[in-house]
Every structure is written in structure tokens, then in C-alpha cells.
RODO-549827 format. One line per 2 residues: number of its first residue (from 0); for each residue x, y, z of C-alpha. Coordinates in Angstrom, 1 decimal. Layout:
NUM = X/Y/Z; ...
This chain:
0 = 0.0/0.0/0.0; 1.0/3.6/-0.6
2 = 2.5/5.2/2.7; -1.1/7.0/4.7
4 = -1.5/10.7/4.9; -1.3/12.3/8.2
6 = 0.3/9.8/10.5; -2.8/8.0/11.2
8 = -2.8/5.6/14.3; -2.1/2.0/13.8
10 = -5.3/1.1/14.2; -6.4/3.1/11.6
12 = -4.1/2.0/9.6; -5.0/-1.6/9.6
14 = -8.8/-0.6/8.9; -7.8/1.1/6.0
16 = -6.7/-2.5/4.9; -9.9/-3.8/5.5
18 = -11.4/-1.7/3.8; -9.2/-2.1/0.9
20 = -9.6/-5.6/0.7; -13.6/-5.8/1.5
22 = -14.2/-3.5/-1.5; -12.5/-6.6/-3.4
24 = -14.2/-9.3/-1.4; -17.3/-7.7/-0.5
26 = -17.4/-7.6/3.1; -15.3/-6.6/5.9
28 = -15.6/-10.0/7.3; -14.0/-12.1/4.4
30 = -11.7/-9.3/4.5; -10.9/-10.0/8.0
32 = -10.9/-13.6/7.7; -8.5/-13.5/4.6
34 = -5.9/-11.1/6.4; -2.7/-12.8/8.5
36 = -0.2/-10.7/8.9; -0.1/-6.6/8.7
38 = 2.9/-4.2/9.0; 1.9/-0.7/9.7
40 = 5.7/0.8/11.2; 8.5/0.7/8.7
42 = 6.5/0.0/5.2; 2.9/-0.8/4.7
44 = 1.3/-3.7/3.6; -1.0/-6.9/4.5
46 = -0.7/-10.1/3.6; -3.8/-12.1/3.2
48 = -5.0/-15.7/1.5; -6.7/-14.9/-2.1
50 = -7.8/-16.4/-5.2; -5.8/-15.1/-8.2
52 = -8.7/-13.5/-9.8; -9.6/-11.4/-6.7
54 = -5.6/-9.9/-7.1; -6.8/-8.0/-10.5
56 = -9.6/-6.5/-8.3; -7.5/-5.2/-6.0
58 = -4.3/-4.1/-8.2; -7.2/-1.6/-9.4
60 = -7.8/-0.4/-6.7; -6.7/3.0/-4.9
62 = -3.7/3.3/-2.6; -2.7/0.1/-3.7
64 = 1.5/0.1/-4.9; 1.6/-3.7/-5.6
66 = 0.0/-7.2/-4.9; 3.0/-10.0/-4.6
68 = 2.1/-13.6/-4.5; 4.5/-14.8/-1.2
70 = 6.4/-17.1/-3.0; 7.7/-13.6/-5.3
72 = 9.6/-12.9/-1.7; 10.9/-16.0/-0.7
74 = 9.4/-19.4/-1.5; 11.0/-21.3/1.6
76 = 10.0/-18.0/4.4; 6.3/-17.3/5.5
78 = 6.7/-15.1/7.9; 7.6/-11.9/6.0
80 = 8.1/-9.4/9.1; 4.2/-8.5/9.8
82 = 2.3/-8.6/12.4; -0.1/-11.5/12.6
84 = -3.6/-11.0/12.1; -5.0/-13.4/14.5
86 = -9.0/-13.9/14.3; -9.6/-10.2/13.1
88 = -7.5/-9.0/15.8; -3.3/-8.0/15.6
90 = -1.3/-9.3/17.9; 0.3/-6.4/19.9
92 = 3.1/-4.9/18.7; 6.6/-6.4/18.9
94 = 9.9/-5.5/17.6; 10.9/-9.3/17.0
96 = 8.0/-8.9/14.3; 10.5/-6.5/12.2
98 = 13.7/-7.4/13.2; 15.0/-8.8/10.0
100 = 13.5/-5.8/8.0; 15.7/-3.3/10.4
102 = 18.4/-5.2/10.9; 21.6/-3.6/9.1
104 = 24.2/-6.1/10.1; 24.1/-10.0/8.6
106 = 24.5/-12.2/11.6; 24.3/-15.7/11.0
108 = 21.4/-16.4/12.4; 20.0/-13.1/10.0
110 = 21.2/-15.3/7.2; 19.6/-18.7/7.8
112 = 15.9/-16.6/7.9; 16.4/-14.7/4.3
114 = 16.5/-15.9/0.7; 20.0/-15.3/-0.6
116 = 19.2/-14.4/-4.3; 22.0/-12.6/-6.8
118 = 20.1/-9.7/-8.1; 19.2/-10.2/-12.1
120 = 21.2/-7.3/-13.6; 24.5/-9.5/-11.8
122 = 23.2/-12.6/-13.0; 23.1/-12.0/-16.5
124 = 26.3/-10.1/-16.5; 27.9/-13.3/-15.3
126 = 26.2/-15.1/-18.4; 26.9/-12.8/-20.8
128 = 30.8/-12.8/-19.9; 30.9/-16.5/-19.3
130 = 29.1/-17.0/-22.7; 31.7/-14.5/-24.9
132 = 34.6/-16.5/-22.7; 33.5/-19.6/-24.9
């Protein structure tokens, strides 16, 4: 989701992704009941269970940046630094929740929790040089 205007409160926050998602879905209570994680303190976003046609609804939809299947992340991880969204209610705020998203050093235990991917533009660099090395 696009950043919110005016430092709304967390709470608010996470209704506005309610909302978001029971315009595609139809009610707030599917929209509940498909939310399980939500992040409302260093980026913004919710992760939720969905059919692939319901996505297209809500890429159209206002405020919304992108819609990412999980396994576009990290196919092994499924806990992606949210907060869980627990029977229509967020478990209280923790740090541990967004540790790995502030964490600027890459301690081993840091390491075994991420997907270790070479970005594309290095990856075909190294084909294009090992394919003229031929």
C-alpha cells in the first residue's frame, strides 16, 4: 500500500486494509478472515489468502502500490516481518516482528531466515561474460 497521509494511528491503519480488501471481497468479514499478517511501522502492507482473480480487483484499486504472491519474496519463508492478524485481531506490537527488515548487520542467524538471491542485472552479467569466454 501507498504510505497513509497524516500519521494516522495504527489502528487506523490496519482498517484502511480492511477496507481495501472488503471492496474486493465484499465484506469486511472475508476481509478480516483472509488477512494474516499486517505491517503498519516501517512500510505498509498486509498479507492475506486470495484467489488469483480477486488480485486483478485489488491491483485496481486506490492506494494500492503492488500485490505479490509470497512465494515472489521468498518461497522457503512465510513469515515476512508482519504482524499477525489473528481472528480479526493484531497481535500487539513487537519488535521481533520487524527485526530482520531493520536489521543492518548480517549475523548468522539473519542469514539462515532470508532468501539469498543474486540480483538479475548480476546474474546476467555473469552469463553474458561466461558465454563470450567460450
Amino acid at each position: 500500500m501507498h504510505p497513509p497521509e497524516n500519521y494516522p494511528l495504527r489502528e487506523e491503519i490496519i482498517q484502511q486494509y480492511i477496507a481495501t480488501l472488503a471492496t474486493a471481497l465484499g465484506s469486511e468479514k472475508a476481509a478480516k478472515e483472509s488477512i494474516y499478517s499486517v505491517s503498519t511501522k516501517y512500510y505498509y502492507a498486509f498479507s492475506c489468502k486470495l484467489t488469483e482473480n480477486v488480485t486483478h480487483r485489488i491491483r485496481s484499486l486506490p492506494r494500492v502500490k503492488w500485490v505479490l504472491p509470497d512465494s515472489f519474496l521468498c518461497p522457503q519463508e512465510t513469515s515476512y516481518g508482519g504482524e499477525p492478524y489473528i481472528d480479526g485481531n493484531v497481535v500487539p506490537y513487537e519488535e521481533k516482528y520487524h527485526a530482520e527488515w531493520v536489521q543492518s548487520d548480517c549475523s548468522e542467524d539473519h542469514m539462515d531466515r532470508t532468501c539469498l538471491r543474486k540480483p538479475r542485472r548480476k546474474r546476467r552479467r555473469s552469463r553474458n561474460s561466461h558465454e563470450t569466454s567460450d
